[in-house]
Structure formats: C-alpha cells, structure tokens
C-alpha positions, 0 to 999 in steps of 0.5 A: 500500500505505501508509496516509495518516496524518491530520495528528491522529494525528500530533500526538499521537504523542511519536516518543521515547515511540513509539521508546522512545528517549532524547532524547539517542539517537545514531543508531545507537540510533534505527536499532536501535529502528526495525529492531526495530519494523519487524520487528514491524509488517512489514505482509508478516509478516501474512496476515490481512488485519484485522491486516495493515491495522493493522500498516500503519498502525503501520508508516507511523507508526514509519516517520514517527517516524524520518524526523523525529528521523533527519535533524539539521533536522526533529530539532532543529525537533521536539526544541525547538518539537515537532511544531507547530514542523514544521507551521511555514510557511516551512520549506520555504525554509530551506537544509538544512545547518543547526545547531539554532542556526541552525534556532533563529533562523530558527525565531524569524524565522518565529514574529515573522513571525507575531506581526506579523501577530497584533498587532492582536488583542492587548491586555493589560488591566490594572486595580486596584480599591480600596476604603477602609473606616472600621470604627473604630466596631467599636473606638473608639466614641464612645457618650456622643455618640449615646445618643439617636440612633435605631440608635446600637445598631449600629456604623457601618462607611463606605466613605471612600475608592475607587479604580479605575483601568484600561489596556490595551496597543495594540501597533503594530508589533513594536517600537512600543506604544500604552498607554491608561490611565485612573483615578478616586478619591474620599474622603470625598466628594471625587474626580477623575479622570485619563487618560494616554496613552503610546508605548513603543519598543523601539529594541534589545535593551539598551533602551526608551524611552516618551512619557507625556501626561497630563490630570486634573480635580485637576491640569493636563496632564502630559508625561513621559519615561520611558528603560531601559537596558542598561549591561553584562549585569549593570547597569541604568539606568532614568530618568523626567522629567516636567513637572506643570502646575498653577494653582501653576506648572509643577513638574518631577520627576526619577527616577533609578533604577541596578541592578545585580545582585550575584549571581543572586539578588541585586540592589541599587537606588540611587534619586535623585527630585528635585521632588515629595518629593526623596529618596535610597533605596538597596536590597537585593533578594533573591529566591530559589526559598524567600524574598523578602528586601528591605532599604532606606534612605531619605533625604528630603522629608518622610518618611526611613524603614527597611525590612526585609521578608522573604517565605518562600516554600512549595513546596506546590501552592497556592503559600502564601507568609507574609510580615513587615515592619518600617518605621521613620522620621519618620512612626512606626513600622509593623509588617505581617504577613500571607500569600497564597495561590493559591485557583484557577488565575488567582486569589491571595488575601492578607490582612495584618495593619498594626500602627502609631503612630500609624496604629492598627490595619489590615487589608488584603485583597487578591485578583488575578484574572488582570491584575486586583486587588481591594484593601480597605485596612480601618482598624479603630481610630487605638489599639494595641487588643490586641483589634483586633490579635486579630481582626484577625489570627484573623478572616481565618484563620477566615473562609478555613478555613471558605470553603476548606473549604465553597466554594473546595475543593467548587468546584475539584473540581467544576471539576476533574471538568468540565475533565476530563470536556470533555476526555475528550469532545473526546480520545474519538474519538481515545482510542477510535481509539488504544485501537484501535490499542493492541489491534491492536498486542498481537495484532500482538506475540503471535508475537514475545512468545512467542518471547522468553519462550521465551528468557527463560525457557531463561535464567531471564531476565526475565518479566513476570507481570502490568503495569498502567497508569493510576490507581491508587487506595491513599489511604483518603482517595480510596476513592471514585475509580475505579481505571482500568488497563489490562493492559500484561504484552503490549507490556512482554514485548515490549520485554525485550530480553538479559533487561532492560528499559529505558523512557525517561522520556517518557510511557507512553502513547505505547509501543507496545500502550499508551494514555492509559486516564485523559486529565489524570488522574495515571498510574503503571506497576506491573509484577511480573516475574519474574528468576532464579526469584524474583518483583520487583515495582515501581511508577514515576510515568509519566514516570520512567525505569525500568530492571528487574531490579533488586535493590530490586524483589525481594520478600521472602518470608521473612515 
C-alpha cells in the first residue's frame, strides 16, 4: 500500500515547515501535529481512488517527517547538518544512545573522513596584480622643455612600475600543506623575479608551524621559519626567522609578533623585527559589526611613524564601507581617504584618495575578484595641487555613478533574471510535481475545512476570507514585475485550530496545500480573516512567525 518516496522529494521537504512545528517542539507537540495530519491524509478516509493515491503519498511523507525529528539521533543529525547530514555514510555504525554532542563529533569524524579523501582536488589560488602609473604630466608639466617636440600637445601618462605575483595551496594530508608561490616586478625598466616554496603543519589545535625556501634573480636563496601559537584562549604568539643570502653576506631577520585580545572586539599587537629595518610597533585593533578602528606606534630603522585609521562600516546590501587615515613620522606626513564597495557577488571595488609631503598627490584603485586583486597605485603630481586633490577625489565618484548606473546595475539584473530563470528550469519538474501535490492536498482538506468553519463560525471564531502567497508587487518603482500568488484561504482554514492560528517561522512553502509559486524570488503571506464579526487583515515576510487574531490586524472602518 505505501508509496516509495524518491530520495528528491525528500530533500526538499523542511519536516518543521511540513509539521508546522517549532524547532524547539517537545514531543508531545510533534505527536499532536502528526495525529492531526494523519487524520487528514488517512489514505482509508478516501474512496476515490485519484485522491486516495495522493493522500498516500502525503501520508508516507508526514509519516517520514516524524520518524526523523521523533527519535533524539536522526533529530539532532537533521536539526544541525539537515537532511544531507542523514544521507551521511557511516551512520549506520554509530551506537544509538547518543547526545547531539556526541552525534556532533562523530558527525565531524565522518565529514574529515571525507575531506581526506577530497584533498587532492583542492587548491586555493591566490594572486595580486599591480600596476604603477606616472600621470604627473596631467599636473606638473614641464612645457618650456618640449615646445618643439612633435605631440608635446598631449600629456604623457607611463606605466613605471608592475607587479604580479601568484600561489596556490597543495594540501597533503589533513594536517600537512604544500604552498607554491611565485612573483615578478619591474620599474622603470628594471625587474626580477622570485619563487618560494613552503610546508605548513598543523601539529594541534593551539598551533602551526611552516618551512619557507626561497630563490630570486635580485637576491640569493632564502630559508625561513615561520611558528603560531596558542598561549591561553585569549593570547597569541606568532614568530618568523629567516636567513637572506646575498653577494653582501648572509643577513638574518627576526619577527616577533604577541596578541592578545582585550575584549571581543578588541585586540592589541606588540611587534619586535630585528635585521632588515629593526623596529618596535605596538597596536590597537578594533573591529566591530559598524567600524574598523586601528591605532599604532612605531619605533625604528629608518622610518618611526603614527597611525590612526578608522573604517565605518554600512549595513546596506552592497556592503559600502568609507574609510580615513592619518600617518605621521620621519618620512612626512600622509593623509588617505577613500571607500569600497561590493559591485557583484565575488567582486569589491575601492578607490582612495593619498594626500602627502612630500609624496604629492595619489590615487589608488583597487578591485578583488574572488582570491584575486587588481591594484593601480596612480601618482598624479610630487605638489599639494588643490586641483589634483579635486579630481582626484570627484573623478572616481563620477566615473562609478555613471558605470553603476549604465553597466554594473543593467548587468546584475540581467544576471539576476538568468540565475533565476536556470533555476526555475532545473526546480520545474519538481515545482510542477509539488504544485501537484499542493492541489491534491486542498481537495484532500475540503471535508475537514468545512467542518471547522462550521465551528468557527457557531463561535464567531476565526475565518479566513481570502490568503495569498508569493510576490507581491506595491513599489511604483517595480510596476513592471509580475505579481505571482497563489490562493492559500484552503490549507490556512485548515490549520485554525480553538479559533487561532499559529505558523512557525520556517518557510511557507513547505505547509501543507502550499508551494514555492516564485523559486529565489522574495515571498510574503497576506491573509484577511475574519474574528468576532469584524474583518483583520495582515501581511508577514515568509519566514516570520505569525500568530492571528490579533488586535493590530483589525481594520478600521470608521473612515
């Protein structure tokens, strides 16, 4: 008599959602929800033989549901990992009476098993591309010098400078990793080259320790030590030596860096580094969800300096951050100012503005794409030049303005409309199969729904008049997306129960009689009911919790 269901249907059911129960139900809670549900879909309760096959196959699926979240295992399994966690192999061999901390760690063991076996196919690429452009022509021309010289008319803008470097990660064991790296420079006609090689092991949870060998063109090999550790919860140490060989000798380097964490978001650096350019650096850090605050001290050959730098940070979708500095020491002085913000889903896009004596006048743009960075450090005069400071600062805003308007925004949305659109094509046959499902459950429903308007109604309890789900359309700005609803006044009846009715935060989809009518597109429940005689009507986000009848639902009609 049962129906088998396929290993897909049962990934995408939320068996919370399906019960409508909290996360939090106690037993007694999931035993009460599942009774009702099996009394609605009793396959025996149904003599068409169309709607008895269909009440069969949400009867195994109910039945499924409270199989995993009634036993204390599959439960904490499911409630940490989800479904994918209960497919896990291995499971099998684990003893039953076990706590969710337990089934936690074993859980981890199984998933590092895995991981072992699919080390070999990973890596972690990381590169950085930066090129130096001399545009102080644009500022600081020397005229009288190529008065005669053919397209002298024109500034000279030259790329003096580029680096490129690149390194992957080849993870040996689940403890032991091979790091490959490699980097090439040039300026002003001059360049080299240099690759390292590294072997990093982890050898505990408290600390690392990594061996470095390196070879360039402008310098002789080079070997390192690197070591991190763990001293208390709430304390570090890090330590670098290395040994530079070159034709002047071998010069040895030591750094030295202790942290420790003064607060929760707070943490303060001591630095020491002996050798090349011997220096002493304290620092304070603080990153919060809103800002990023650094303040520092140096002591050193031959640069001692002062930083402070703050970063406020957005809460916006696009993740913009605005960031100031200043610094100080022997060197001059160097005031930056500038922002950054997230232009796609992989990609950030930042530009700052650098004001110093006697640096002049910079502008540095900076894009990360995924593990990859573009940088073009922009020089624009060796003189504090107001006019450079001005468009160096307002060119950038302008120029982003205008390519987020006309590229990066028609871009996103068409990219938007593509992924959603793959992904209604890969959901359809299984949308088309729940919506299936969804009907098959409201005639299944009918019955019991009259019943309980009968009795709602001999109360003036609570009845449901009319309930939508799916996207609603009321911004002006969006006239021209389609409204997708679906009519819900069906399973939400028949979820009222002593004239109220609660739905989880889970989902809506997943309740019985609804589905997904607008896969990755925003939802919203809108329900009008009425209690007592007198008409409410709400409107709730798709996974807020909502509890109907409600005083602020009422609608005033004295207008």
């Amino acid at each position: 008599m049962a129906t088998a269901l396929s290993e897909e249907e049962l990934d995408n059911e939320d068996y919370y959602s399906l019960l409508n129960v909290r996360r939090e139900a106690s037993s007694e809670e999931l035993k009460a929800a599942y009774r009702r549900l099996c009394m609605l879909y009793h396959p025996d309760k149904h003599r068409d033989p169309e709607l008895k096959l269909q009440a069969e196959r949400l009867f195994n699926l109910v039945h499924q549901a409270y199989e995993v979240l009634s036993d204390p295992q599959t439960r904490a399994i499911y409630d940490i990992y989800g479904k994918r966690g209960l497919e896990m192999e291995g499971w099998e061999v684990v003893e039953r009476r076990r706590t969710p901390a337990e089934i936690r760690e074993e859980f981890e063991r199984l998933q590092r098993e895995r991981e072992e076996r699919r080390l070999q196919q990973r890596t972690n690429p990381k590169g950085t591309i930066s090129v130096g452009i001399d545009a102080t022509d644009l500022f600081d021309r020397y005229e009288e010098e190529y008065e005669d010289v053919s397209g002298s008319g024109f500034p000279q803008i030259e790329i003096n400078k580029m680096h490129i470097s690149q390194s992957i990660e080849a993870p040996l064991t689940a403890s032991d990793t091979a790091i490959l790296s490699g980097s090439l420079s040039t300026q002003n006609g001059n360049g080299g080259g240099s690759i390292n090689f590294a072997l990093r092991r982890v050898t505990s949870a408290k600390g690392w320790g990594e061996l470095e060998f390196g070879a360039g063109d402008l310098q002789g090999p080079l070997f390192g030590l690197k070591l991190f550790r763990n001293l208390t919860p709430r304390c570090f140490v890090t330590t670098n030596c290395a040994l530079q060989f070159s034709s002047r000798g071998i010069r040895p380097g030591l750094t030295t860096v202790l942290a420790r964490n003064l607060d929760k978001n707070t943490v303060g650096y001591l630095q020491w580094r002996w050798g090349i350019q011997s220096a002493m650096n304290t620092s304070i850090v603080r990153d919060t969800k809103t800002s990023h605050f650094t303040v520092a001290l140096q002591l050193g050959i031959p640069h001692s300096f002062a930083l402070i730098s703050y970063q406020h940070k957005f809460q916006d979708d696009d993740q913009t951050r605005v960031k100031g500095s200043l610094k100080a020491g022997f060197f001059g002085t160097v005031v930056e100012y500038g922002a950054e913000r997230k232009i796609s889903r992989h990609s950030v896009l930042g530009a700052a503005v650098s004001v110093g004596v006697p640096q002049g006048v910079s502008l540095k743009v900076k894009l990360n794409r995924a593990s990859q960075t573009y940088f073009f450090p922009i020089h624009l005069t060796d003189q504090l030049l107001p006019s450079a400071v001005f468009y160096a600062t307002v060119g950038p805003l302008v120029l982003y303005f205008a390519l987020h308007r006309l590229v990066i925004k028609p871009y996103l949305r068409a990219q938007k409309e593509r992924e959603l659109e793959k992904q209604r094509e890969s959901t359809a046959t299984d949308m088309l199969q729940k919506k299936q499902e969804a009907e098959a459950a409201v005639q299944l429903m009918q019955e019991s729904v009259r019943r309980i308007i009968e009795a709602e109604e001999s109360r003036m309890g609570l009845i449901i008049v009319n309930a939508w789900y799916g996207k609603f359309v009321n911004d002006k700005s969006k006239k021209n997306e389609k409204v997708k609803v679906i009519d819900v006044t069906v399973p939400l009846q028949c979820l009222v129960k002593d004239s109220k009715l609660i739905l989880t935060e889970a989902s809506k989809a997943g309740l019985p009689g609804f589905y997904d009518p607008c896969v990755g597109e925003e939802k919203n429940l809108k329900v009008l009911y009425q209690f007592r005689g007198v008409l409410h009507q709400v409107m709730a986000l798709d996974s807020e919790t909502l509890r109907i009848p409600k005083q602020s639902h009422r609608i005033d009609t004295d207008g």
